[in-house]
N, C-alpha and C positions, 0 to 999 in steps of 0.2 A: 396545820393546813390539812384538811378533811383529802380524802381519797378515796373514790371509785375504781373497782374493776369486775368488768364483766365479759366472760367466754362463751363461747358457743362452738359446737362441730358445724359443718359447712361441709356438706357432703358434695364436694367439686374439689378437680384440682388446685392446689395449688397457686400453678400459675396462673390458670382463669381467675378464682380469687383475687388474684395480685393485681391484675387487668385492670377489672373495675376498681379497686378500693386505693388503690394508689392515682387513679385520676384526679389530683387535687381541685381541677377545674369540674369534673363530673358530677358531683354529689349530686344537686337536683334528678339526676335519672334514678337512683335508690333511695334517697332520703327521706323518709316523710317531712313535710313542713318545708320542704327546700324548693323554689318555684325557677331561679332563676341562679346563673354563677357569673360572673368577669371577672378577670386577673386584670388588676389592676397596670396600669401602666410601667414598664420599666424591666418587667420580668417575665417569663416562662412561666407557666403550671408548674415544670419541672425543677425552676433554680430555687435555692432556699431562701429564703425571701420575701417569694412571692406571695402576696397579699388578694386574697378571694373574696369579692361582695357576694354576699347572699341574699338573695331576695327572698323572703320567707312567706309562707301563703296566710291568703287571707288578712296580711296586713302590708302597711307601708314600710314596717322595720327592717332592717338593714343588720346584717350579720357579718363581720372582716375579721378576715383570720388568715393568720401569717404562716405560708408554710416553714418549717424548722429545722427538718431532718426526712430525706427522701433517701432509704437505700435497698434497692432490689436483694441488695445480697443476704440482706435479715428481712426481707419483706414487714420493715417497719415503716411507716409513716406517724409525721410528730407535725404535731400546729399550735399555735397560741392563737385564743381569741383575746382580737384587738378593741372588740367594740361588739357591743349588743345587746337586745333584752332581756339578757338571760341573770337570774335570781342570784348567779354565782359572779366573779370575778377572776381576773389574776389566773385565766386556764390556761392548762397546757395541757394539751392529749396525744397520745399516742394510739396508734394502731397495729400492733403485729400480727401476722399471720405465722403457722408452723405448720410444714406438714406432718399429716397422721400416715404414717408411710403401711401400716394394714390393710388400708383402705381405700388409699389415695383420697385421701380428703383431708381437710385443713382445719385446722383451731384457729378461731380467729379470737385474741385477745384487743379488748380496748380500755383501755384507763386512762386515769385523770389526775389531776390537783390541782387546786382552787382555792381561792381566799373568797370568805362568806361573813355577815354579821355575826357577830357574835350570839349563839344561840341556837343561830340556825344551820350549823352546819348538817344536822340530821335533814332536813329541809335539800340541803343542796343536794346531797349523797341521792338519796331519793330521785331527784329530779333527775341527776346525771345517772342514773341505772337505769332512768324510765328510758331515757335519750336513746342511751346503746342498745337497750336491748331491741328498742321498735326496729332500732337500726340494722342489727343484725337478723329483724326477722324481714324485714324489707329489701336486705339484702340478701337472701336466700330467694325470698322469694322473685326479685329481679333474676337471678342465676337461673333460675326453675329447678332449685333442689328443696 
């Protein structure tokens, strides 16, 4: 099962970190390619569970992913994608934050695993580095740092 992980410093608190990046429902406001979000019926942004449509830009596709695991106290967030265009399958992601306590600013960790064709899993890895990192610069630059 191939595996992605990518870091970044994040020159903000913290807790603002945490703000944006733990809104399961948010992403469209930092994400590139994210146009539009709903939680599905039955649950919260917040309950594990919860199931997020994505509306992705420039096309009809549809992205659902299930929240997994929400805990402020390790400012970790976990999702499995349930359905999508994407080259990979079988995902589970997580996101941690840690503070850099020198500086008051945060390490933001994202990683993965994924089931892929056989052959391609170089392929996937790629793809899912390109993901986080846009993400992570996109998310900076939403913070204004």
């Amino acid at each position: 099962m191939p595996k992605v992980f990518v870091s970044t410093v994040i020159n903000a608190p913290i807790e603002r970190v945490w703000r944006v990046a733990s809104d399961f429902n948010g992403l469209p406001a930092w994400m590139p390619g994210m146009k539009d979000s709903v939680i599905e019926a039955g649950k919260t942004e917040k309950q594990i569970g919860a199931v997020r449509k994505l509306g992705m830009v420039g096309t009809k596709d549809i992205l659902r992913e299930r929240l997994e695991e929400l805990s402020p106290e390790e400012y970790l967030i976990s999702y499995s994608v349930l359905e999508g265009p994407l080259p990979v399958k079988n995902i589970r992601t997580s996101m941690r934050l840690r503070p850099i306590t020198d500086t008051y600013g945060t390490l933001g960790e994202w990683s993965t695993e994924f089931d892929t064709e056989k052959g391609k899993e170089e392929e996937g890895q790629q793809f899912m580095a390109r993901v986080f990192n846009a993400g992570f610069r996109a998310l900076k630059k939403h913070l204004g740092v």
